[in-house]
Each structure stands twice: as C-alpha cells, then as structure tokens.
TORVEX-987729 format. One line per field, with one value per atom (N, C-alpha, C, O, CB): residue number from 1; residue in one letter; atom name; x negated, y negated, z. Coordinates in Angstrom, 3 decimals, padded with zeros to 6 digits. Glycine has a CB too. Layout:
residues N
num: [NUM, ...]
residuo: [A, ...]
atomo: [CA, ...]
x: [X, ...]
y: [Y, ...]
z: [Z, ...]
***
This chain:
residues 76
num: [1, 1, 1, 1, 1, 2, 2, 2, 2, 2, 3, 3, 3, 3, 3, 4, 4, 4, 4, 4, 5, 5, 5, 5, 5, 6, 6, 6, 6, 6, 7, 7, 7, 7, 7, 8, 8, 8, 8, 8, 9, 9, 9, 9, 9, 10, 10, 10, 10, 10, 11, 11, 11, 11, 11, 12, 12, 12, 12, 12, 13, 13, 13, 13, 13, 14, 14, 14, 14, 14, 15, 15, 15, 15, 15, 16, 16, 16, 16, 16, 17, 17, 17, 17, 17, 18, 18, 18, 18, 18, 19, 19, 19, 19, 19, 20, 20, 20, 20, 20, 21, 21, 21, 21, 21, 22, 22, 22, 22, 22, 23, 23, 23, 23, 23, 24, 24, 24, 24, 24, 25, 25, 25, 25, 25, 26, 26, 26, 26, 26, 27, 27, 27, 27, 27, 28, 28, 28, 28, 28, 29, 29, 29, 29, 29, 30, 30, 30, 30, 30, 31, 31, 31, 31, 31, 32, 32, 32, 32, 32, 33, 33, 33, 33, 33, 34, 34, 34, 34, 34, 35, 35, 35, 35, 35, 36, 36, 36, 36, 36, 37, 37, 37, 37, 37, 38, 38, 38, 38, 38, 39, 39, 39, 39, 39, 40, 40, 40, 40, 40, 41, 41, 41, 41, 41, 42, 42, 42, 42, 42, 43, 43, 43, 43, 43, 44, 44, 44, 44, 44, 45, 45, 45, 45, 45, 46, 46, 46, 46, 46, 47, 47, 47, 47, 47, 48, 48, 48, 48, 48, 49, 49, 49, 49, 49, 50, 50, 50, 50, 50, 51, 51, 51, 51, 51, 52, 52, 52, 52, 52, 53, 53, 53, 53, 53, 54, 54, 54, 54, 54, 55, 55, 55, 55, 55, 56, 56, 56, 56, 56, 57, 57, 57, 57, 57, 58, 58, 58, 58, 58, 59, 59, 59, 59, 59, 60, 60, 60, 60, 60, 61, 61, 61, 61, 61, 62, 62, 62, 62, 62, 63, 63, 63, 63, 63, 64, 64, 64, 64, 64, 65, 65, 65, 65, 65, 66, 66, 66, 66, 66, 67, 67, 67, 67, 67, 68, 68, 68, 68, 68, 69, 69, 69, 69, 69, 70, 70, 70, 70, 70, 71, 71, 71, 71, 71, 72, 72, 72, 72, 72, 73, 73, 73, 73, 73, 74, 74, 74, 74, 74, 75, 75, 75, 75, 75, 76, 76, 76, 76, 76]
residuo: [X, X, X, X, X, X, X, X, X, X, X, X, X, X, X, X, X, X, X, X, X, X, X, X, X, X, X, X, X, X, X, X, X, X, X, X, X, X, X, X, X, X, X, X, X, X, X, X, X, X, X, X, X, X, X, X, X, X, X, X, X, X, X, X, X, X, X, X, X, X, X, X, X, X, X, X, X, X, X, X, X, X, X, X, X, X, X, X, X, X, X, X, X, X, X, X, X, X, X, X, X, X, X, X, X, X, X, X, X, X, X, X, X, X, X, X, X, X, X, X, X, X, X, X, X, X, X, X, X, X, X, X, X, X, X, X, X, X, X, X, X, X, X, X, X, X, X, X, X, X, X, X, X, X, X, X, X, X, X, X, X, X, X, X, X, X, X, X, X, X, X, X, X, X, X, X, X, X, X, X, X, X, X, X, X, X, X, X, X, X, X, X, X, X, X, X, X, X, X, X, X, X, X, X, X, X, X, X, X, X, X, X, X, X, X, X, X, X, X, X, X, X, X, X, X, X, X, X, X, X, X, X, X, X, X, X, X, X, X, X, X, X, X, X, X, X, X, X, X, X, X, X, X, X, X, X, X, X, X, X, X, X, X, X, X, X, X, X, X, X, X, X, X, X, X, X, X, X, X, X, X, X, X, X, X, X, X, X, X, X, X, X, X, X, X, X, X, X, X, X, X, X, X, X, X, X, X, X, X, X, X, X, X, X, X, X, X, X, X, X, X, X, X, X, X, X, X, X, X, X, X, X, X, X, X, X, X, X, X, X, X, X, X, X, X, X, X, X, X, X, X, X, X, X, X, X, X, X, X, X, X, X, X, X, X, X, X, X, X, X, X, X, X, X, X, X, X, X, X, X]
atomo: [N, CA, C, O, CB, N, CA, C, O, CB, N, CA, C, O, CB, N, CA, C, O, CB, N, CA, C, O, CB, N, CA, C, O, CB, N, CA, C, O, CB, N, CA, C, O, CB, N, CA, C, O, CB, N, CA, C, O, CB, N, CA, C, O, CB, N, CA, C, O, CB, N, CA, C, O, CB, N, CA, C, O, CB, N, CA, C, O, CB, N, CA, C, O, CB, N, CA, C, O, CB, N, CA, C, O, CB, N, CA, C, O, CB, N, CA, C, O, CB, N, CA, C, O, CB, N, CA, C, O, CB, N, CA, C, O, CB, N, CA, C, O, CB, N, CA, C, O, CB, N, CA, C, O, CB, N, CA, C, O, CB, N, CA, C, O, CB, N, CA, C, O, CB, N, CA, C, O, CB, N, CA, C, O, CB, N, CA, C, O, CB, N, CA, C, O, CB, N, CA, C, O, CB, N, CA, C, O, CB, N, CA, C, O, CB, N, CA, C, O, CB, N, CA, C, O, CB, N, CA, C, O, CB, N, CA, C, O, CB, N, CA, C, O, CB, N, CA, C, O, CB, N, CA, C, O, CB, N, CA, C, O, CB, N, CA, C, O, CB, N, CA, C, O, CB, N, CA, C, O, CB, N, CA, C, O, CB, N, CA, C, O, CB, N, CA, C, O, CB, N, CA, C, O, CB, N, CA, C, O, CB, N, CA, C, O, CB, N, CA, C, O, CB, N, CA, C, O, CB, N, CA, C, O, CB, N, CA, C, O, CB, N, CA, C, O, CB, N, CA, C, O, CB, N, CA, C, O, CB, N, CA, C, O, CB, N, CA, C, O, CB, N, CA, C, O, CB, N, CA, C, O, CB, N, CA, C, O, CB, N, CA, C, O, CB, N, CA, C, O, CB, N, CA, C, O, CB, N, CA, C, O, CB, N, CA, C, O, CB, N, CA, C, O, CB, N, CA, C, O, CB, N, CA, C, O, CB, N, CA, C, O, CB, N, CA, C, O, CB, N, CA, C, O, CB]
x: [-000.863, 000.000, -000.900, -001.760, 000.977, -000.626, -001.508, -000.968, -000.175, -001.236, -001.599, -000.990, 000.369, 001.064, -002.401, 000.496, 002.254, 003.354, 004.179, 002.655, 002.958, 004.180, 004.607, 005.607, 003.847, 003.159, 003.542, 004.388, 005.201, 002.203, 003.891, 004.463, 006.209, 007.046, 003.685, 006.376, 007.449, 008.920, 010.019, 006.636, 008.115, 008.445, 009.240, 010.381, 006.524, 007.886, 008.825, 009.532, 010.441, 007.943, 009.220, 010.380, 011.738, 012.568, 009.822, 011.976, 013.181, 013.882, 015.078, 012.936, 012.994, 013.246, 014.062, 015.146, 012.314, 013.403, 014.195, 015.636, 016.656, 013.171, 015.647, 016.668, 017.799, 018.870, 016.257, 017.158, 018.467, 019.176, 020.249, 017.623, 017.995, 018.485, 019.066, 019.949, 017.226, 019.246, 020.049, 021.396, 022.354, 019.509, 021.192, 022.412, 023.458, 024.639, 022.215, 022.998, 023.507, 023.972, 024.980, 022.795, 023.206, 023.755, 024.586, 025.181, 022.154, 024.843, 026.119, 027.419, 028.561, 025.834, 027.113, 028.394, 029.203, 030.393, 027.340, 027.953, 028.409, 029.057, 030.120, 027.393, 028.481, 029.427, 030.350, 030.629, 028.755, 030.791, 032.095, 033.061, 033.979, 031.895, 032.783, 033.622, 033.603, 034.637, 033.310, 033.267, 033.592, 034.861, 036.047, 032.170, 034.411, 035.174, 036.450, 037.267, 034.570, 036.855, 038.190, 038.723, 039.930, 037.645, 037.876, 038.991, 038.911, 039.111, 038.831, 038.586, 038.931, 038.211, 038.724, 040.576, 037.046, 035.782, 034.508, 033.804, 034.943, 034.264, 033.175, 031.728, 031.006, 032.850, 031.716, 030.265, 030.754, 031.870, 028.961, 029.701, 029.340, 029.926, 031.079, 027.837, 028.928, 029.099, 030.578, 030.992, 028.352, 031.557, 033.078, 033.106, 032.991, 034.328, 033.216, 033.401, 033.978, 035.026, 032.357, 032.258, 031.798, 032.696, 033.227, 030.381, 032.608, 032.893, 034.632, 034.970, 032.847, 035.584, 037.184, 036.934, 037.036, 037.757, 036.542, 037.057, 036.219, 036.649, 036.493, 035.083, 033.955, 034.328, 034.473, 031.792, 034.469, 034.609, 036.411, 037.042, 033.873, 036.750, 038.560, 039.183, 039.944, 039.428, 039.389, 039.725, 039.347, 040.151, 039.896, 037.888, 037.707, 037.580, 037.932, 038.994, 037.042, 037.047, 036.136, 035.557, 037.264, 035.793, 035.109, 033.941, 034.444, 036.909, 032.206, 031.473, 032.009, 031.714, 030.120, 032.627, 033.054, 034.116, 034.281, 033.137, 035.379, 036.282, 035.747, 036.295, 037.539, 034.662, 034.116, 033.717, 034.058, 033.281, 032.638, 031.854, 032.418, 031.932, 031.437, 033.832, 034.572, 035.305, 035.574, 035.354, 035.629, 036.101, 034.961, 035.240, 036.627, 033.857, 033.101, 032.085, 031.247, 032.503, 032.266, 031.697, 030.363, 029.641, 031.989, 029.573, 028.191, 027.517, 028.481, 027.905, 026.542, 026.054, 026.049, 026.315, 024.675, 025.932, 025.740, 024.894, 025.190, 025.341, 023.050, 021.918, 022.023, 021.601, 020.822, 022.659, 022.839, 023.528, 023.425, 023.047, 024.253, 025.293, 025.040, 025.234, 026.411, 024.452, 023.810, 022.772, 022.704, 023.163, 022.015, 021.145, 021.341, 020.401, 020.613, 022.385, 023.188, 023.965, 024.087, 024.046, 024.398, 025.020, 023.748, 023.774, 025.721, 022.596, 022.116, 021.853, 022.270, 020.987, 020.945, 020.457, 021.387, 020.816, 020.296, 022.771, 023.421, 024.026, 024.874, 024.688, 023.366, 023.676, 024.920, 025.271, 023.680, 025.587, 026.500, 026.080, 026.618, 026.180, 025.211, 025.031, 023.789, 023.330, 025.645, 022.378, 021.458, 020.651, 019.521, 021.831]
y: [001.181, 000.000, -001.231, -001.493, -000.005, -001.826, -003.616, -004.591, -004.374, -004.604, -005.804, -006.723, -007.447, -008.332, -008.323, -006.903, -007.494, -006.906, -007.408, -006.510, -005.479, -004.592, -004.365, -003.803, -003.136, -005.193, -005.102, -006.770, -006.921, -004.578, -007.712, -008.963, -008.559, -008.383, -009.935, -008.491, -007.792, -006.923, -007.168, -006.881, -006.090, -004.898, -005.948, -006.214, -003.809, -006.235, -006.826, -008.136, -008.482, -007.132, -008.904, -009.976, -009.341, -010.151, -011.357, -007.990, -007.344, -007.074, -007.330, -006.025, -006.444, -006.345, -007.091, -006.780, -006.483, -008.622, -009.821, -010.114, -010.349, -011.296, -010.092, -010.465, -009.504, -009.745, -010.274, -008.320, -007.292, -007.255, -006.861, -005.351, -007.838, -008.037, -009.493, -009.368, -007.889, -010.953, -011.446, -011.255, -012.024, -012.565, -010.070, -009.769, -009.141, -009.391, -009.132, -008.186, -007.705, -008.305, -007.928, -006.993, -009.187, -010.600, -011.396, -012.281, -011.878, -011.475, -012.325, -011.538, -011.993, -012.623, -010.556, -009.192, -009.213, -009.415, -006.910, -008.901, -008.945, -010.097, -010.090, -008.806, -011.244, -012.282, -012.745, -013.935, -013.417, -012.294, -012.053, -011.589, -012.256, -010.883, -010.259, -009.518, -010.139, -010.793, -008.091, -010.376, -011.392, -012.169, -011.884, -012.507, -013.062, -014.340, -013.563, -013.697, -015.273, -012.658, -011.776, -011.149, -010.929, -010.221, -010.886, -010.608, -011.590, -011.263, -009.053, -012.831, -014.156, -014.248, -014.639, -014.408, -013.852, -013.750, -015.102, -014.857, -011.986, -016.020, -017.059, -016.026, -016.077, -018.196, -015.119, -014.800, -013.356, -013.147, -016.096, -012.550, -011.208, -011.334, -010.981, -010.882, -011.986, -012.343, -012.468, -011.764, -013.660, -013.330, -013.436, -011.877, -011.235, -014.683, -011.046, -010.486, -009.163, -008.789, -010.566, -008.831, -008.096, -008.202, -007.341, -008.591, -009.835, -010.114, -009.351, -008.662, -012.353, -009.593, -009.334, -008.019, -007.391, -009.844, -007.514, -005.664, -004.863, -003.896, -004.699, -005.419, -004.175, -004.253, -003.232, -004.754, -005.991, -006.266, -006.086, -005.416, -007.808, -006.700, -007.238, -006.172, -005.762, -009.031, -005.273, -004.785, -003.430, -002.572, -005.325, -003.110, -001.705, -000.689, 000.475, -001.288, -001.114, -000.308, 000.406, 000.217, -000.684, 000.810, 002.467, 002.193, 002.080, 004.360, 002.131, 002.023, 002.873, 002.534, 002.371, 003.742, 004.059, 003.756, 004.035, 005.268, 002.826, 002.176, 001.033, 000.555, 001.928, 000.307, -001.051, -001.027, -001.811, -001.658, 000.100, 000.631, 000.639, 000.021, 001.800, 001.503, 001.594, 000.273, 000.234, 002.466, -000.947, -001.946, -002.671, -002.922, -002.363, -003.052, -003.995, -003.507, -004.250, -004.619, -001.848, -001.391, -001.360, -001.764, -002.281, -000.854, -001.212, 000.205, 000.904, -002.740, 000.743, 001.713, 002.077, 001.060, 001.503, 002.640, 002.934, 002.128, 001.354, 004.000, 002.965, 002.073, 000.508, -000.028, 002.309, -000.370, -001.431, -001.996, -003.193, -001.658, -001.297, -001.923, -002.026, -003.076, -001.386, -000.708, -000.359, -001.429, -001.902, 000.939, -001.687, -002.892, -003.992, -004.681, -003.023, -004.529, -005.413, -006.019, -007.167, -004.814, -004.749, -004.682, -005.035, -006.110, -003.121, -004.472, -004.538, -006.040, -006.801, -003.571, -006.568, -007.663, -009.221, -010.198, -007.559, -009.051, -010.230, -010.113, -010.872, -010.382, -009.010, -008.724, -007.946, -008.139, -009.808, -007.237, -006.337, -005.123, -004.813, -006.033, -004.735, -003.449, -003.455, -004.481, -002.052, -001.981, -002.145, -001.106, -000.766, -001.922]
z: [000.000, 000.000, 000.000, 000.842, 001.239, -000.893, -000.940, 000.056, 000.973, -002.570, -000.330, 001.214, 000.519, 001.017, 001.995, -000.560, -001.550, -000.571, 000.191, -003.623, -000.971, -000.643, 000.980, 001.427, -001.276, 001.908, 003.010, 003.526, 004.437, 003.774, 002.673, 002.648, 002.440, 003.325, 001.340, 000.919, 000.629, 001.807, 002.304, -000.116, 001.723, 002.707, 004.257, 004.635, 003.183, 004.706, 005.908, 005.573, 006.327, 007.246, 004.531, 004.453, 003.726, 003.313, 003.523, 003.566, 002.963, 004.174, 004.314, 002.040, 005.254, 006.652, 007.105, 007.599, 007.358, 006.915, 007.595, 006.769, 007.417, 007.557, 005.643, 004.750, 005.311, 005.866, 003.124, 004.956, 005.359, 007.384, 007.843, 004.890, 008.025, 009.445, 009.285, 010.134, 010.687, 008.764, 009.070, 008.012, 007.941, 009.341, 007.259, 006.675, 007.309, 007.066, 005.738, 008.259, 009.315, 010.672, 011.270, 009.489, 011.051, 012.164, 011.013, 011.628, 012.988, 009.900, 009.159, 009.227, 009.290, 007.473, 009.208, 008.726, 010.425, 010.668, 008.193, 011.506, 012.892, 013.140, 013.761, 013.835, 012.674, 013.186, 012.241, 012.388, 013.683, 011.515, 010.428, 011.310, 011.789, 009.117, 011.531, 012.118, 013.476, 013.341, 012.013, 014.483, 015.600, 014.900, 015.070, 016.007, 014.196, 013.780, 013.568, 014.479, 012.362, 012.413, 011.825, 013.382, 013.490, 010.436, 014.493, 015.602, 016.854, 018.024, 016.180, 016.391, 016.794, 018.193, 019.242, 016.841, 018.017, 019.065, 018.799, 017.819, 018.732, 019.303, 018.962, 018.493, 017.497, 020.553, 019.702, 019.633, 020.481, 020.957, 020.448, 020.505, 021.252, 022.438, 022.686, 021.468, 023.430, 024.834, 025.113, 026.033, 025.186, 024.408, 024.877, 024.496, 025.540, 023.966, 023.392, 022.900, 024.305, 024.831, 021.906, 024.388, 025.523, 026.928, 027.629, 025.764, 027.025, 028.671, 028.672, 029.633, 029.197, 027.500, 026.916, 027.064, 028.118, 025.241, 025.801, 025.772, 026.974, 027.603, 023.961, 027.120, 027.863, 029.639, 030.310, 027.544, 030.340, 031.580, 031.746, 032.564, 031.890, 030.967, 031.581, 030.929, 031.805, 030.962, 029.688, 029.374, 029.292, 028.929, 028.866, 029.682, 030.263, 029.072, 029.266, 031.240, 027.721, 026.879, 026.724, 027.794, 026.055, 026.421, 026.637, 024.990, 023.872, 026.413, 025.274, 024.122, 022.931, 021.785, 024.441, 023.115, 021.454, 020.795, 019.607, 021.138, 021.912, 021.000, 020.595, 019.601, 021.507, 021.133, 020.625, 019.700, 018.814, 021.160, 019.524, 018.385, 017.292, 016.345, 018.506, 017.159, 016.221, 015.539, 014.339, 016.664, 016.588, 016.507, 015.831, 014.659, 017.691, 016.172, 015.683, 014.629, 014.120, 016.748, 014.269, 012.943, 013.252, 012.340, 011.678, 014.684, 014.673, 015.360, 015.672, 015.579, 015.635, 015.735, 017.723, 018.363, 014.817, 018.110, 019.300, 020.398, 021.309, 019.147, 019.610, 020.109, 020.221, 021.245, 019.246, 019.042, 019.070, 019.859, 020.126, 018.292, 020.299, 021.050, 022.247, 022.860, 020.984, 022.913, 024.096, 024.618, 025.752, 023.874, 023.567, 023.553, 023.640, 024.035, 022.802, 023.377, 023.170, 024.621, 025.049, 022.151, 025.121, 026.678, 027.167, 027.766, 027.375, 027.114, 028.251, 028.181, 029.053, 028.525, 026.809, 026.641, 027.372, 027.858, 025.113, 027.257, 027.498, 029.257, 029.728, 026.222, 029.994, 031.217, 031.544, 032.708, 031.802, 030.959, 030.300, 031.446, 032.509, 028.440, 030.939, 031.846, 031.781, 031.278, 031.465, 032.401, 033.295, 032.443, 032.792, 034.898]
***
C-alpha cells in the first residue's frame, strides 16, 4: 500500500463516518428527538425500553449503542 491509498483509505473512513452521524441524526429528527441524549434520557430512563427495542427503533447496531449509553452517562 503507498501513502495514496492510506491517505485515501482513511479519508473514505471519515466520509463514510459522518455519513452515518447524518443518517443517525435524520432519524432522531423523523422521531422528533433534537439529539441522542433526549433520545436516551425518553425511551432508555422514563420509558424503560429495553437495548433491542431502541436498536430496532433507531436502525443502529448494538456495540454502538452500548457505547453510546455509556459515553453520554446512560449506563457504566
């Protein structure tokens, strides 16, 4: 691999990760959420939903999400 394809390579990285933070916060917006954090604090604290109906709701993978909890003080 040359120093192109590693230039390349990780700026495809980046493109395709804030394509994915656009899509996530699409879908926020379509179920009338500002951001994650409300998101989280609604279904996960007050409403008690369970990581795989969220999952299913917000179209996102497990690990991410998990990460996600922990990151915004969600869980530990």
């Amino acid at each position: 691999m040359d120093e192109e394809d590693g230039y390349f390579g990780e700026r495809g990285r980046r493109v395709q990760a804030v394509s994915w933070q656009a899509r996530r916060a699409a879908r926020l917006a379509e179920l009338g959420f500002p951001d994650l954090a409300v998101y989280l604090q609604r279904r996960h604290v007050e409403q008690g939903w369970p990581i795989k109906r969220m999952r299913a709701e917000l179209r996102v993978g497990r690990r991410w999400l998990l990460a996600e909890l922990a990151r915004l003080g969600f869980r530990q």
